[in-house]
Structures are given as structure tokens and as C-alpha cells.
PDBQT receptor file of N, H, CA, C and O in Angstrom, charges set to zero:
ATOM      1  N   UNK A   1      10.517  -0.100  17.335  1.00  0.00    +0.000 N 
ATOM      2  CA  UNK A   1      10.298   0.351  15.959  1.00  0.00    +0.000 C 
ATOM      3  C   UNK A   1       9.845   1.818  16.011  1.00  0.00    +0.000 C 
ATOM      4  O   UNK A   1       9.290   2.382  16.954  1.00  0.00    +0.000 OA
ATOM      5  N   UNK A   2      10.140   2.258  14.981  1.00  0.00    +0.000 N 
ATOM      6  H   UNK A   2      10.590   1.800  14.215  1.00  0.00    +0.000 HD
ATOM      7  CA  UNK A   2      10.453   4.024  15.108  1.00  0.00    +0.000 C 
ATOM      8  C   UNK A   2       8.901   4.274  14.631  1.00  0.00    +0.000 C 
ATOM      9  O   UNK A   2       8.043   3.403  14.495  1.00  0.00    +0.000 OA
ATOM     10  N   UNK A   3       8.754   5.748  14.402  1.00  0.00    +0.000 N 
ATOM     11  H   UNK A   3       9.451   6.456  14.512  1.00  0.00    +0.000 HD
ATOM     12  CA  UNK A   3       7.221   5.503  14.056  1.00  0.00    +0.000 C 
ATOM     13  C   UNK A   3       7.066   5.776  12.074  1.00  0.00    +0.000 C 
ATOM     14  O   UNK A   3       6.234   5.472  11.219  1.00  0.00    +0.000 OA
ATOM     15  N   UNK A   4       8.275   6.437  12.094  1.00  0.00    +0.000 N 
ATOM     16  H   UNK A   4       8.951   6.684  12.789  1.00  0.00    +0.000 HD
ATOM     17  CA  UNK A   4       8.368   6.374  10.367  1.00  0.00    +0.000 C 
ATOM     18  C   UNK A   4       8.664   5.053   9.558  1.00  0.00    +0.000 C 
ATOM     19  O   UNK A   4       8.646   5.096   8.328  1.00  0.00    +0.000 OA
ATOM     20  N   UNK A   5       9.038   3.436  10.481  1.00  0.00    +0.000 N 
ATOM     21  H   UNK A   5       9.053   3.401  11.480  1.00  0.00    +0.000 HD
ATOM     22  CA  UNK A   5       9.186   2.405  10.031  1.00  0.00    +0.000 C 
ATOM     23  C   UNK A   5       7.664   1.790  10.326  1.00  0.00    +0.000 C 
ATOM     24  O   UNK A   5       7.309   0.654  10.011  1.00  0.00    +0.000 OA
ATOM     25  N   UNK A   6       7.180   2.379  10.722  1.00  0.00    +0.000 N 
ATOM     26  H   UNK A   6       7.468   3.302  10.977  1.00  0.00    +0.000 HD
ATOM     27  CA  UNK A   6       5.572   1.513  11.296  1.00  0.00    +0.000 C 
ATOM     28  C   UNK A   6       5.213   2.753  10.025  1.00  0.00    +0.000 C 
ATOM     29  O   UNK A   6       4.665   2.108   9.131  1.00  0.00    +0.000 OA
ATOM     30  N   UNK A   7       5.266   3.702   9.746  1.00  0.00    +0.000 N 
ATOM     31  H   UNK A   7       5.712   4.226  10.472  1.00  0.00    +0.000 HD
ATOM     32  CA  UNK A   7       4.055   4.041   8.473  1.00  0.00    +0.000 C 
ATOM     33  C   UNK A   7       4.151   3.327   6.806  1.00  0.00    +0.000 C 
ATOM     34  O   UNK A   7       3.457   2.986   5.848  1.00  0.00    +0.000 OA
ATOM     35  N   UNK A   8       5.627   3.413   7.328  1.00  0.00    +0.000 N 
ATOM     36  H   UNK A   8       6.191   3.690   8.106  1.00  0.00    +0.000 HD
ATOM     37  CA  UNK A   8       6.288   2.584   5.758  1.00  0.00    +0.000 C 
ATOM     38  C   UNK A   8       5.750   1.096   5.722  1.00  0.00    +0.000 C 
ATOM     39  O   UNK A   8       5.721   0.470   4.662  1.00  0.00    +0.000 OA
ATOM     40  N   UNK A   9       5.294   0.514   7.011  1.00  0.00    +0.000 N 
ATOM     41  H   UNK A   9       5.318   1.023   7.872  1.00  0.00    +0.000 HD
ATOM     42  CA  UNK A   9       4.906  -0.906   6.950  1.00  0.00    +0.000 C 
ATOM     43  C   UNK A   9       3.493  -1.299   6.467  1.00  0.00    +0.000 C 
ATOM     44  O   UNK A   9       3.180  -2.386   5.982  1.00  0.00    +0.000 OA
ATOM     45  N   UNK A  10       2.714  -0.266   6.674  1.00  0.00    +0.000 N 
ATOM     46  H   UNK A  10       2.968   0.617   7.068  1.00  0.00    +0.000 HD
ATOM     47  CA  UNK A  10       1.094   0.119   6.847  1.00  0.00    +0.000 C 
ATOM     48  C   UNK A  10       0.710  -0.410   5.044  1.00  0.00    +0.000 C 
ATOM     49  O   UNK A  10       1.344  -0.249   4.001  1.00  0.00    +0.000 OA
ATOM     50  N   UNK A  11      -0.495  -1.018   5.320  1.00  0.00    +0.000 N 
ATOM     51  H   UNK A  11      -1.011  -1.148   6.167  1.00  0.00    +0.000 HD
ATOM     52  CA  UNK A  11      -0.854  -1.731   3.772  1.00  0.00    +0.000 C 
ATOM     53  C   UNK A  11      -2.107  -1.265   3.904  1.00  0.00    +0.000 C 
ATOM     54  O   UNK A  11      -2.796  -1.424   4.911  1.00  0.00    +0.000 OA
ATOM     55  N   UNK A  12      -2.518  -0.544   2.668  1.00  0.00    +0.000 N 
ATOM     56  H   UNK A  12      -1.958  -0.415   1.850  1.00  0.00    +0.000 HD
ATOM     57  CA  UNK A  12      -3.216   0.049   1.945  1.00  0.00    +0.000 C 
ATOM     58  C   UNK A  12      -4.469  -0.992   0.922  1.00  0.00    +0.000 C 
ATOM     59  O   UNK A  12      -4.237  -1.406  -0.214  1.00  0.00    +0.000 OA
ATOM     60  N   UNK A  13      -5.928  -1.254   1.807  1.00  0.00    +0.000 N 
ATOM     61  H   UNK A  13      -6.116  -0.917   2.730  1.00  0.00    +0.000 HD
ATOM     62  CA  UNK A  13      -6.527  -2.144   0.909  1.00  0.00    +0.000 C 
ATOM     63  C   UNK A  13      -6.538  -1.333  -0.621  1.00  0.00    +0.000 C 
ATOM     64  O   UNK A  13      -6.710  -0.158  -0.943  1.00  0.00    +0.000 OA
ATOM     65  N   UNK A  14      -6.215  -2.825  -1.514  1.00  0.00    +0.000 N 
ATOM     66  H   UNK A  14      -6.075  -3.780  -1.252  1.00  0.00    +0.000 HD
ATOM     67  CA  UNK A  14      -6.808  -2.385  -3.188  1.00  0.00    +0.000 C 
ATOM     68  C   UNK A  14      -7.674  -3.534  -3.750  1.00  0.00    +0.000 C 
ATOM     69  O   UNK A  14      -7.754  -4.745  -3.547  1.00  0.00    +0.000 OA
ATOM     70  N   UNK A  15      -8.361  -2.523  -4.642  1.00  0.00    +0.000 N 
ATOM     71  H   UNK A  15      -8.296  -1.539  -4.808  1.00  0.00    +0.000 HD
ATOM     72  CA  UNK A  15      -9.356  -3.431  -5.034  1.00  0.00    +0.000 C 
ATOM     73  C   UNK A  15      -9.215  -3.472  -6.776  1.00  0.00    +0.000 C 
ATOM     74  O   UNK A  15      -9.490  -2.401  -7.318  1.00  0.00    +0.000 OA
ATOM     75  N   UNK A  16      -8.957  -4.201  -7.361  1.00  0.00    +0.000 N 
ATOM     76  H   UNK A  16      -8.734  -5.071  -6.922  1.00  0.00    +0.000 HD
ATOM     77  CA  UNK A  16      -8.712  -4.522  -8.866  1.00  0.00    +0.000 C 
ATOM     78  C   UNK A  16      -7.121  -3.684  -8.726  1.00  0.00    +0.000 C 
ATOM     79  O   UNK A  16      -7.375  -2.603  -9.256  1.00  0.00    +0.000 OA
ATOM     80  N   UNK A  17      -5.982  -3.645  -8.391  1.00  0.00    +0.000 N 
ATOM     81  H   UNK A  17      -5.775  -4.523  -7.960  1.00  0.00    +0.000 HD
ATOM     82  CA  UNK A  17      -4.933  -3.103  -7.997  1.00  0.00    +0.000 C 
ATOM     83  C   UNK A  17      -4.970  -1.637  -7.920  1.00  0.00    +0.000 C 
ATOM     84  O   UNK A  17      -3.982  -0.905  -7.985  1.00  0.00    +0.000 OA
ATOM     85  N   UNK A  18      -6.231  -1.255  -7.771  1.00  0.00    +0.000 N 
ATOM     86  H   UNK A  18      -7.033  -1.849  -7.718  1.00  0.00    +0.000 HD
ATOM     87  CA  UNK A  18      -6.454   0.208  -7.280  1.00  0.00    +0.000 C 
ATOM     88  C   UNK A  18      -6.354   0.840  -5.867  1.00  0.00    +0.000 C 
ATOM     89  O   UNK A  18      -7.388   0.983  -5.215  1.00  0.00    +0.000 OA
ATOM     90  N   UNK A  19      -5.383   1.152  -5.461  1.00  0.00    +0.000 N 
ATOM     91  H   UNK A  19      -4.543   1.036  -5.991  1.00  0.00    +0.000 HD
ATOM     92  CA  UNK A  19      -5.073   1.682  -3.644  1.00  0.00    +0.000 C 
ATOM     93  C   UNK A  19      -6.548   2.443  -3.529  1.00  0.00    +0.000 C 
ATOM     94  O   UNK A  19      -7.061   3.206  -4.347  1.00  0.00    +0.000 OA
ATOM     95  N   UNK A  20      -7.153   1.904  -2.018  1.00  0.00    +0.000 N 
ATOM     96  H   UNK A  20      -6.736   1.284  -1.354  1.00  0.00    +0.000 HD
ATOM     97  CA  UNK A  20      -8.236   3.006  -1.305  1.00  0.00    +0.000 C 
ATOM     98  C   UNK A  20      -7.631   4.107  -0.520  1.00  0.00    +0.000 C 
ATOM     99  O   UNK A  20      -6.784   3.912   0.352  1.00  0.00    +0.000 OA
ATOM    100  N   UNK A  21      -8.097   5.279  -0.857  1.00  0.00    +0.000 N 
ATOM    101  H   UNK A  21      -8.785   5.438  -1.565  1.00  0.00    +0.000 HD
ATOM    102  CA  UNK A  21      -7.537   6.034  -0.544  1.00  0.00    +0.000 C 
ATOM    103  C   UNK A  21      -8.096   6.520   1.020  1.00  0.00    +0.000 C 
ATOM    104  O   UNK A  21      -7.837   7.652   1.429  1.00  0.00    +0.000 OA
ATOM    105  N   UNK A  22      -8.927   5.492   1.885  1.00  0.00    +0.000 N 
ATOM    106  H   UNK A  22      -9.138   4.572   1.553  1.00  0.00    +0.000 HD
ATOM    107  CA  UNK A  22      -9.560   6.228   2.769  1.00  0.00    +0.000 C 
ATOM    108  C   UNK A  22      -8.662   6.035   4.302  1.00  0.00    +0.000 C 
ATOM    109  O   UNK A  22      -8.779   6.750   5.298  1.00  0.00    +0.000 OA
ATOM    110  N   UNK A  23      -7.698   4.769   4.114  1.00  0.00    +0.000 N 
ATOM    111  H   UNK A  23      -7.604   4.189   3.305  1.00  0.00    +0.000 HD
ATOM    112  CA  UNK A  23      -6.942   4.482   5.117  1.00  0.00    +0.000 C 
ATOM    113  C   UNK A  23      -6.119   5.635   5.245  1.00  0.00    +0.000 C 
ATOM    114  O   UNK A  23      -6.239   6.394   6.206  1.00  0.00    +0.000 OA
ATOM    115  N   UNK A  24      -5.144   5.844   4.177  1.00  0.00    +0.000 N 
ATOM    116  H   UNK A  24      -5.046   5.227   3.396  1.00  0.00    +0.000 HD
ATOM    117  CA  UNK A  24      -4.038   7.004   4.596  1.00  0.00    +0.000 C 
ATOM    118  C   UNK A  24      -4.607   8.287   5.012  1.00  0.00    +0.000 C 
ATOM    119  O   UNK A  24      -3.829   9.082   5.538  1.00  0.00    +0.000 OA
ATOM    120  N   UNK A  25      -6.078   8.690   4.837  1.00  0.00    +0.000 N 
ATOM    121  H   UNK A  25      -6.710   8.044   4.410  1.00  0.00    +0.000 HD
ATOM    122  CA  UNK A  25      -6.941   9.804   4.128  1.00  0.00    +0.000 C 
ATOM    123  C   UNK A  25      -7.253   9.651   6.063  1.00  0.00    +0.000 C 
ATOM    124  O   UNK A  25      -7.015  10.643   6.753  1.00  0.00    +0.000 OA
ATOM    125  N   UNK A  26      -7.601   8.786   6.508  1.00  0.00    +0.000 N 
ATOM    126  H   UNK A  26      -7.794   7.981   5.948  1.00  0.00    +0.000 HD
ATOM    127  CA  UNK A  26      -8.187   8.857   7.672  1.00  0.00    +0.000 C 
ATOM    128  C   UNK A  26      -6.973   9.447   8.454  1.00  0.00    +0.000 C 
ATOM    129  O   UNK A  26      -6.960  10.584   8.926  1.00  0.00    +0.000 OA
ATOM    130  N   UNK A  27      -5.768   8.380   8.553  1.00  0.00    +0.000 N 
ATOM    131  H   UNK A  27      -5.778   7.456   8.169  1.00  0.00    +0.000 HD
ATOM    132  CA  UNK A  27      -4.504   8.565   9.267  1.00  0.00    +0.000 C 
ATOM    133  C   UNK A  27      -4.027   9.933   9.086  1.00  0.00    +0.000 C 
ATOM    134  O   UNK A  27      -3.545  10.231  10.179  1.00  0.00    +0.000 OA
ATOM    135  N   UNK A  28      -3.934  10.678   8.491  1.00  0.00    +0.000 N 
ATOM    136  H   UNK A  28      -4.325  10.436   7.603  1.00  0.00    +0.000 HD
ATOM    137  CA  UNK A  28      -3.191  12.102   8.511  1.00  0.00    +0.000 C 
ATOM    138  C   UNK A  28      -4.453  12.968   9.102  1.00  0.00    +0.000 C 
ATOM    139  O   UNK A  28      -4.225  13.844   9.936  1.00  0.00    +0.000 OA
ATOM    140  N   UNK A  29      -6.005  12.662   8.579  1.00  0.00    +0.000 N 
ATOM    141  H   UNK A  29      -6.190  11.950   7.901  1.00  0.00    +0.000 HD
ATOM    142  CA  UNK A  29      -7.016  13.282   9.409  1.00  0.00    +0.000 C 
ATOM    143  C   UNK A  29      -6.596  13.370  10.703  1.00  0.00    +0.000 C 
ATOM    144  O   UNK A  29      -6.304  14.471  11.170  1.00  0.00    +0.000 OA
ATOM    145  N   UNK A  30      -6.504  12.121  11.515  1.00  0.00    +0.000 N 
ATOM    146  H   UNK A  30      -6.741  11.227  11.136  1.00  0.00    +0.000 HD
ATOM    147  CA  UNK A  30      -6.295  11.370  12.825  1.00  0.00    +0.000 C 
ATOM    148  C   UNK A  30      -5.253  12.131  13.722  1.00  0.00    +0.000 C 
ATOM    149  O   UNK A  30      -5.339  12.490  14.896  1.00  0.00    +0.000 OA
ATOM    150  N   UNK A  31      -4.137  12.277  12.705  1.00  0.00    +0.000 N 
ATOM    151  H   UNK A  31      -4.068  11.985  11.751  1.00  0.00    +0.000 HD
ATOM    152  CA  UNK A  31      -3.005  12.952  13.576  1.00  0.00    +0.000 C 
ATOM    153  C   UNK A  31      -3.319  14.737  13.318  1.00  0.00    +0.000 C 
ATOM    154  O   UNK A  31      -2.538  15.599  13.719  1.00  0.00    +0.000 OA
ATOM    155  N   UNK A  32      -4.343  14.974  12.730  1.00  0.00    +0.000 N 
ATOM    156  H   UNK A  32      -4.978  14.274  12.404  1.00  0.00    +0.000 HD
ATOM    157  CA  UNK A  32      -4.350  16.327  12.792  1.00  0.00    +0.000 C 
ATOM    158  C   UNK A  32      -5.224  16.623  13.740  1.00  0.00    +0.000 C 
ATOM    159  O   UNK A  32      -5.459  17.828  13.833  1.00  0.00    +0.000 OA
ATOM    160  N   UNK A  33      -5.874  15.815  14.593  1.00  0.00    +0.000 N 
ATOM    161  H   UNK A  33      -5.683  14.836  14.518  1.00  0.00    +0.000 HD
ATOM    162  CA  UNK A  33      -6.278  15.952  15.527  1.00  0.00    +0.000 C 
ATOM    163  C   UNK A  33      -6.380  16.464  16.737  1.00  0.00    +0.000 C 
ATOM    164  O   UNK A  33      -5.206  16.722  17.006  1.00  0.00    +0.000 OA
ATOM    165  N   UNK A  34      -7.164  16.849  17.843  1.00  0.00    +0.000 N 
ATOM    166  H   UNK A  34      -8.117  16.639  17.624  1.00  0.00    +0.000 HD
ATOM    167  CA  UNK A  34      -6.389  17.301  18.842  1.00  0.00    +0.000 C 
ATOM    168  C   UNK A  34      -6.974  16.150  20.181  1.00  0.00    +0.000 C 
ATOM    169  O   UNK A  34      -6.488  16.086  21.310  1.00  0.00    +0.000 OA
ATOM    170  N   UNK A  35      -7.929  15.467  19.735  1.00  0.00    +0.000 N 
ATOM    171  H   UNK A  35      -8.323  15.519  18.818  1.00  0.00    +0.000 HD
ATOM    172  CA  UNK A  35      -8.385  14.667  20.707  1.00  0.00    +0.000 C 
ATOM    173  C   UNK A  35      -7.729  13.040  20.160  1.00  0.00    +0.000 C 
ATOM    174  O   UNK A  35      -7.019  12.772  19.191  1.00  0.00    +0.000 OA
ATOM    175  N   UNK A  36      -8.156  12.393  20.945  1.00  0.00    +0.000 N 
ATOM    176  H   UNK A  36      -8.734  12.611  21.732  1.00  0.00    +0.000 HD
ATOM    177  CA  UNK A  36      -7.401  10.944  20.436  1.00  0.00    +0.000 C 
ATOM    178  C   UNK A  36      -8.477  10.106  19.447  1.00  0.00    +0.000 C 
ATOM    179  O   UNK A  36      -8.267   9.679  18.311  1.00  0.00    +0.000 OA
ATOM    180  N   UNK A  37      -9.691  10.014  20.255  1.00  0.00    +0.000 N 
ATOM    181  H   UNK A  37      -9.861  10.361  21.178  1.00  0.00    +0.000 HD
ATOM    182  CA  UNK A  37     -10.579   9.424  19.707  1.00  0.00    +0.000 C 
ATOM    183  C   UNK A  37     -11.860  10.307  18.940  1.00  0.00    +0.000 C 
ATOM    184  O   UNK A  37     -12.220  11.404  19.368  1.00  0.00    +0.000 OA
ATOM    185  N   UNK A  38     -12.255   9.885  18.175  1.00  0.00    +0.000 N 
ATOM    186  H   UNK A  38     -11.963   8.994  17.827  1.00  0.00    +0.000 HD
ATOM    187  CA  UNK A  38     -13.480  10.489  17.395  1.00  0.00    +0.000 C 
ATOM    188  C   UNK A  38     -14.523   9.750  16.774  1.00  0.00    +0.000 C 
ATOM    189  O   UNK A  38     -14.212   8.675  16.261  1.00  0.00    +0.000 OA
ATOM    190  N   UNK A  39     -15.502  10.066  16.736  1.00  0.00    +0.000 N 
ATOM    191  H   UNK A  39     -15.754  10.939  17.153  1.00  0.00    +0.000 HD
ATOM    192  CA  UNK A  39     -16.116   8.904  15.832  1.00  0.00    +0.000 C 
ATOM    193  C   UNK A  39     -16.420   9.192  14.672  1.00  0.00    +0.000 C 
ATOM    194  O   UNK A  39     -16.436  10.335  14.215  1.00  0.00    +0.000 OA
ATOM    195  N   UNK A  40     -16.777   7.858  13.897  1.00  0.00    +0.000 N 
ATOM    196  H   UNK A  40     -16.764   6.929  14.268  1.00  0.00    +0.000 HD
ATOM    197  CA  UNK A  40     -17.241   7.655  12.379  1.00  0.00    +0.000 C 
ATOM    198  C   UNK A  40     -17.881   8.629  11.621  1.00  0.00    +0.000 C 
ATOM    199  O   UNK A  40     -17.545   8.892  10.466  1.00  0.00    +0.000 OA
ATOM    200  N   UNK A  41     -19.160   9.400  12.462  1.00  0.00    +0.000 N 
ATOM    201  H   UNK A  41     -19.433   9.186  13.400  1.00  0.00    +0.000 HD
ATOM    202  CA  UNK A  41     -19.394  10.525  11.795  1.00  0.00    +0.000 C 
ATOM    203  C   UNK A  41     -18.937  11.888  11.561  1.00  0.00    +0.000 C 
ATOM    204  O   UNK A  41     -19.073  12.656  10.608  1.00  0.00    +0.000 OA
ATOM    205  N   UNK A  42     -18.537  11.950  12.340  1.00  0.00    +0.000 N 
ATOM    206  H   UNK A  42     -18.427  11.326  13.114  1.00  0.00    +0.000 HD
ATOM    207  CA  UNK A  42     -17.161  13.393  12.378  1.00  0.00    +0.000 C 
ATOM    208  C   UNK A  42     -16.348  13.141  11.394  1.00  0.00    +0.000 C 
ATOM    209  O   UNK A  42     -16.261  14.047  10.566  1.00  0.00    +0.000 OA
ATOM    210  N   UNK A  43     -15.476  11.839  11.138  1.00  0.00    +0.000 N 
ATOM    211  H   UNK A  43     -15.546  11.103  11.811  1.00  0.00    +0.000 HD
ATOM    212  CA  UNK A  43     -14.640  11.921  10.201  1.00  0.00    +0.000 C 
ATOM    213  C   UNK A  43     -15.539  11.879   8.926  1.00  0.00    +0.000 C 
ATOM    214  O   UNK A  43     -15.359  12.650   7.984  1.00  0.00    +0.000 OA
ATOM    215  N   UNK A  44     -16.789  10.668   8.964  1.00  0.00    +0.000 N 
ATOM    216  H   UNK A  44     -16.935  10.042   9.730  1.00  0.00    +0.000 HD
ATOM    217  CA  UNK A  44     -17.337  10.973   7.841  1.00  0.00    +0.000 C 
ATOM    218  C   UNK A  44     -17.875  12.734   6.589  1.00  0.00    +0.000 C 
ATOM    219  O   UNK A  44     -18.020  12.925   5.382  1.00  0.00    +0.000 OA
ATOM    220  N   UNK A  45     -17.972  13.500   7.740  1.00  0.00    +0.000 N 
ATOM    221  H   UNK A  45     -17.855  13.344   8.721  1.00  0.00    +0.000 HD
ATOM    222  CA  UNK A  45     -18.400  14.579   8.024  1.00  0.00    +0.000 C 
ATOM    223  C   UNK A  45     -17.272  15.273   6.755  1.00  0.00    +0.000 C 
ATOM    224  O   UNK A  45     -17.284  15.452   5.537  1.00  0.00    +0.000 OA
ATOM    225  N   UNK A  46     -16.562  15.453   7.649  1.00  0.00    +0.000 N 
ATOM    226  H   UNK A  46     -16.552  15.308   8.638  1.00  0.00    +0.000 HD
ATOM    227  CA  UNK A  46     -15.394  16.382   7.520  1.00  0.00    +0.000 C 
ATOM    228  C   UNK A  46     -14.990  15.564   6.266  1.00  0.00    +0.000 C 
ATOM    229  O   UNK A  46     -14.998  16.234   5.233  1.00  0.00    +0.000 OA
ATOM    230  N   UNK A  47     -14.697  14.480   6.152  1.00  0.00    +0.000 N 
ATOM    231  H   UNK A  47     -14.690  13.936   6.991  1.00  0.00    +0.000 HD
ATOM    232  CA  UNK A  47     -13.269  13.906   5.182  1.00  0.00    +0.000 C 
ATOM    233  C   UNK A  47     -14.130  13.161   3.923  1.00  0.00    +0.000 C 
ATOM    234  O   UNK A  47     -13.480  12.780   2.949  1.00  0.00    +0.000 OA
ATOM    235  N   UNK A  48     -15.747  12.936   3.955  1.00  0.00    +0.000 N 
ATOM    236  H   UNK A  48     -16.275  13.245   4.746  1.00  0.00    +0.000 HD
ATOM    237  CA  UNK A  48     -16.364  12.347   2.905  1.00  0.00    +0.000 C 
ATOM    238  C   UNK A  48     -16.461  13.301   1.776  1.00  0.00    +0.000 C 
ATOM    239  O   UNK A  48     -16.619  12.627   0.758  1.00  0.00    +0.000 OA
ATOM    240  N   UNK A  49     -16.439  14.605   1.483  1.00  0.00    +0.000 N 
ATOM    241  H   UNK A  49     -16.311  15.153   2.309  1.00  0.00    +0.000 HD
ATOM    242  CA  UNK A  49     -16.677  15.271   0.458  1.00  0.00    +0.000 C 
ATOM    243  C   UNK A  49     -15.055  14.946  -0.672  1.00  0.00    +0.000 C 
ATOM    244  O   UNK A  49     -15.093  14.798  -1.893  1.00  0.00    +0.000 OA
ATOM    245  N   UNK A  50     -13.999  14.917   0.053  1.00  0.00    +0.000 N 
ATOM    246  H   UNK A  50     -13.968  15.038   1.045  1.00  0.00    +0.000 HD
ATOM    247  CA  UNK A  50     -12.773  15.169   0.074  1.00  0.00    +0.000 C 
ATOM    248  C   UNK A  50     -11.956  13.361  -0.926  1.00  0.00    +0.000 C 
ATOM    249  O   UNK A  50     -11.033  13.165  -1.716  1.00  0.00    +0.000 OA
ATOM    250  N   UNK A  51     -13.346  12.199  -0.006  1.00  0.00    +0.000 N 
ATOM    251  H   UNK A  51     -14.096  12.359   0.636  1.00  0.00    +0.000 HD
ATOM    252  CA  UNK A  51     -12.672  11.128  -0.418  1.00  0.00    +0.000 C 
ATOM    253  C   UNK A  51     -13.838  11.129  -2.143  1.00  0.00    +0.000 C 
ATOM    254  O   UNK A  51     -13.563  10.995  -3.335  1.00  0.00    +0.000 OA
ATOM    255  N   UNK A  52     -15.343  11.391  -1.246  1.00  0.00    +0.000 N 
ATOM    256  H   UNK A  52     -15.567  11.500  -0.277  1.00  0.00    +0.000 HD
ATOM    257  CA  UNK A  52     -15.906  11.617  -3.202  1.00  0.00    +0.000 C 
ATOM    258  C   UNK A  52     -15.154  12.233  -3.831  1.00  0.00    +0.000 C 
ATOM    259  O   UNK A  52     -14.832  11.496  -4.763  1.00  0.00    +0.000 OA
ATOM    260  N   UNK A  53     -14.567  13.309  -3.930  1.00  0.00    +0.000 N 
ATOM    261  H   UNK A  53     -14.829  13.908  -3.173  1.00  0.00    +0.000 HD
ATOM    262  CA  UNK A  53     -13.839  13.784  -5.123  1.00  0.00    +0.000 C 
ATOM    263  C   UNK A  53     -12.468  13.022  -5.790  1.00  0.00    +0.000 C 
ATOM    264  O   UNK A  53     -12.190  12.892  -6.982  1.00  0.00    +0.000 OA
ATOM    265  N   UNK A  54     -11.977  12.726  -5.012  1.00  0.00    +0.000 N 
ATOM    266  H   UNK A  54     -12.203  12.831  -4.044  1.00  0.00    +0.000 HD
ATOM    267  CA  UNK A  54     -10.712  12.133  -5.374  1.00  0.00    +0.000 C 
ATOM    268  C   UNK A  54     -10.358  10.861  -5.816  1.00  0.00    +0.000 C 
ATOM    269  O   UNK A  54      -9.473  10.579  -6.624  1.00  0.00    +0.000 OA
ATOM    270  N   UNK A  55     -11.754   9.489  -4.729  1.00  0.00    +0.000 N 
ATOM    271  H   UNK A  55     -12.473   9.719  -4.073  1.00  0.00    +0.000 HD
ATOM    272  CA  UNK A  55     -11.196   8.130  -4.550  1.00  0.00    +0.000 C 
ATOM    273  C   UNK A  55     -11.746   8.219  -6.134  1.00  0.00    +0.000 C 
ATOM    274  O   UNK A  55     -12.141   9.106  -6.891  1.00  0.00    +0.000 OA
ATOM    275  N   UNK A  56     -11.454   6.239  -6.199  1.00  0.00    +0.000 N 
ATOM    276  H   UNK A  56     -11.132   5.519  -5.584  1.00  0.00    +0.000 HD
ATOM    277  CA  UNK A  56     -11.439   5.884  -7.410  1.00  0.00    +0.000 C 
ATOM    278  C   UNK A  56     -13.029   5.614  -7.558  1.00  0.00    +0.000 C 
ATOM    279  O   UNK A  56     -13.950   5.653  -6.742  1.00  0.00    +0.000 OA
ATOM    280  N   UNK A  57     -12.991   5.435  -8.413  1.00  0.00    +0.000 N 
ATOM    281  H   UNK A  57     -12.243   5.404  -9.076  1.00  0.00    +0.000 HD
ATOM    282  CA  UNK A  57     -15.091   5.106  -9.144  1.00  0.00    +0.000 C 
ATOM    283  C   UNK A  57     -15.091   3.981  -9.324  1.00  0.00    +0.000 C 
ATOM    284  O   UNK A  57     -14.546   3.402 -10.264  1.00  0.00    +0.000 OA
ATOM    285  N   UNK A  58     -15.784   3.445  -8.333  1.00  0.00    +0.000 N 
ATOM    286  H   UNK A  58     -16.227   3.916  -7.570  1.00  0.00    +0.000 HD
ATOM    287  CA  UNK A  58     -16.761   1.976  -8.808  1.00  0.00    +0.000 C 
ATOM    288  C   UNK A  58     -17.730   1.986 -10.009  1.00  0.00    +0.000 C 
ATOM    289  O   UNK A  58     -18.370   0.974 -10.294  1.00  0.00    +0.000 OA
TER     290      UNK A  58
């Protein structure tokens, strides 16, 4: 399987049929990467201002 048929497959949790936006939000972080692994606070770091503004409101 190619890798553009594995992104098209990828499911997106929603909650009241609202998509979270933090899965795809992480994944394009991820590949902009230059190391493989990182942890939770780095991405939190970098990508939490980005998901407050945008995700949906509880």
C-alpha cells in the first residue's frame, strides 16, 4: 500500500460529528520533522497555540 492510500485511510476522531483537528495537525507537524521521534511536550509546545485557535469549542 502506497503511502497516499494509507493517508486517505486514516480516521479522524469526532465528537458530536465535529472532526478533531489534532490528529492531522500532529501528522503534517511529524513529517515536518527532522528527527523521527519527539515528545508530547515539544509538540505540545509548538502546535498548542495553533490547535487553541482553530479546534472546535467545547
Amino acid at each position: 500500500m502506497d503511502v497516499v492510500s494509507r493517508f486517505e485511510r486514516l480516521r479522524v476522531y469526532a465528537r458530536q460529528s465535529v472532526p478533531s483537528p489534532h490528529q492531522p495537525v500532529a501528522l503534517l507537524w511529524a513529517l515536518g520533522q527532522e528527527e523521527r521521534l519527539h515528545r508530547w511536550t515539544k509538540f505540545r509546545d509548538e502546535v498548542g497555540p495553533l490547535l487553541a485557535e482553530f479546534a472546535w469549542r467545547r
